[in-house]
C-alpha angles and dihedrals in degrees: 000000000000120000120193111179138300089284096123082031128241119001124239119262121275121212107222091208092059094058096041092055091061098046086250122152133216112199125195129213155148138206083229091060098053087035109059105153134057077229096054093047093045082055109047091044098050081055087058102047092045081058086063096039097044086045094241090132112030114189118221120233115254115261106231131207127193106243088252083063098069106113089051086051097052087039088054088038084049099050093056093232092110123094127189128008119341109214124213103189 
């Protein structure tokens, strides 16, 4: 399980059980756990951004849809041929 962030709200509850009857592992963590320093932050992120500026990582534009458009964007967002954001404007 993956967690990113309280963005769809709260997950649903998970019964431990469950997992551990599967062999199954939930891990915790947090970046301010691996990040402990200004300096180490200051690091890391300066490595990230030189990946965009040296144009290691590209990001893709959005592709946009007119509202009107909304059944073709969740068509193209359904068929797994799409990368990066979907607009809806």
């Amino acid at each position: 399980m993956v967690f990113f962030g309280m963005a769809g709200g709260n997950p649903p509850r998970i019964d431990l059980l469950d997992v551990m009857e599967k062999s199954q592992i939930i891990a915790t963590g947090d970046l301010w756990d691996y990040l402990t320093s200004f300096e180490e932050r200051q690091k890391r992120s300066k490595r990230l951004f030189d990946y965009f500026f040296n144009g290691n990582i590209n990001l893709n534009a959005p592709t946009i849809f007119k509202l009107s458009e909304g059944k073709e964007a969740h068509d193209l967002l359904e068929s797994g041929k799409s990368s990066g954001k979907i607009l809806l404007v």
